[in-house]
C-alpha positions as CSV (number, residue, x, y, z in Angstrom):
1,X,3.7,110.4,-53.3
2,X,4.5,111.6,-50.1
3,X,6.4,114.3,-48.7
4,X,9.3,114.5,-45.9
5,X,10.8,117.8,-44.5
6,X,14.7,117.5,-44.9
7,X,17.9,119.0,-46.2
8,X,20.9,118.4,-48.3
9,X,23.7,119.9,-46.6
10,X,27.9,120.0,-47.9
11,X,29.7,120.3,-44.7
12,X,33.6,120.0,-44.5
13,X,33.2,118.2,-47.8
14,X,31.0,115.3,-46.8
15,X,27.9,115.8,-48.6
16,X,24.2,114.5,-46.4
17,X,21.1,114.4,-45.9
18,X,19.3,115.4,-43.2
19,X,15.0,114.3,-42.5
20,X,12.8,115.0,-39.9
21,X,10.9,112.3,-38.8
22,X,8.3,111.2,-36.2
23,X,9.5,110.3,-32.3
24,X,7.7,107.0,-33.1
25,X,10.5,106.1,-36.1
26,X,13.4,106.6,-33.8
27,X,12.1,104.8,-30.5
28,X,13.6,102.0,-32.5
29,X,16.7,100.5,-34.3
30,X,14.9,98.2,-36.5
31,X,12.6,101.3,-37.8
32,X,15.5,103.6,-37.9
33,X,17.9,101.3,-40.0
34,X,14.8,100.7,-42.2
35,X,13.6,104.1,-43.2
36,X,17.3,105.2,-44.1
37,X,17.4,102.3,-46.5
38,X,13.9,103.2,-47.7
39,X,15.0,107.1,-48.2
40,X,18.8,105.8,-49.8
41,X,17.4,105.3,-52.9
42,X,16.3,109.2,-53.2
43,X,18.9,110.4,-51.3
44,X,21.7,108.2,-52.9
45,X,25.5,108.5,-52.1
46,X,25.2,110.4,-48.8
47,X,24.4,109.5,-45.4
48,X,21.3,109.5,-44.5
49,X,20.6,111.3,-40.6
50,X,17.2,111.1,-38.9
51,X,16.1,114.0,-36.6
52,X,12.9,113.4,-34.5
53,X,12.2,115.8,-31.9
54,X,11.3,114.7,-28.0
55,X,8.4,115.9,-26.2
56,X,10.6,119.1,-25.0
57,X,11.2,119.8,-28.8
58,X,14.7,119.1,-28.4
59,X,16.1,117.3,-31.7
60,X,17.6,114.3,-31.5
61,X,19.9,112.8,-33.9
62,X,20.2,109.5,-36.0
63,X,23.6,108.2,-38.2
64,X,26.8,108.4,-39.1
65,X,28.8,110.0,-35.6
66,X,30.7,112.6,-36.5
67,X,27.5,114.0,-38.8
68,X,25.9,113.7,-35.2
69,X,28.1,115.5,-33.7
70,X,28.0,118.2,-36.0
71,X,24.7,119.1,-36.0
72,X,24.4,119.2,-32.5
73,X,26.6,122.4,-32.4
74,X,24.1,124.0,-34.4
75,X,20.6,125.1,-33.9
76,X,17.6,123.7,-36.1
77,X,17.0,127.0,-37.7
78,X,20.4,126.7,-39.3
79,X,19.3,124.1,-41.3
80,X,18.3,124.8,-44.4
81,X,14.9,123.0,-44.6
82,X,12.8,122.0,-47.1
83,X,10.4,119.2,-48.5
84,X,11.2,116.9,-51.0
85,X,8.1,115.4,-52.8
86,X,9.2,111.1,-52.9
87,X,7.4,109.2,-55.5
């Protein structure tokens, strides 16, 4: 099992999911593109967005665009976080 700090969020309609991850994940494509398809499977139907946080704790976003630019107008405590337990 392991456990990942995300959120579900409904947002003009468009159901995602949102999941914090480590700097090291999004430093690259090929680890970016595989963890979505790797958290697809429990998240299913919805885009997937990645949020790792640089060394000024300023998030940084992952996926589809306009989901992008959506939670860039809003601050992190907005989000409604939680963690999901993945078996």
């Amino acid at each position: 099992m392991i456990t990942v700090r995300g959120a579900v969020i409904i947002e003009q309609g468009v159901t995602f999911a949102i999941i914090a991850v480590k700097q090291s994940v999004t430093n690259y494509t090929a680890r970016i593109v595989q963890v979505r398809q790797e958290l697809s499977y429990f998240f299913p139907n919805m885009p997937i967005i990645l949020m790792s946080l640089d060394q000024n704790g300023l998030p940084h976003y992952y996926g589809r665009k306009d989901i992008v630019e959506f939670l860039k107008t809003i601050r992190l405590d907005q989000i409604p976080w939680k963690e999901y337990h993945i078996y």
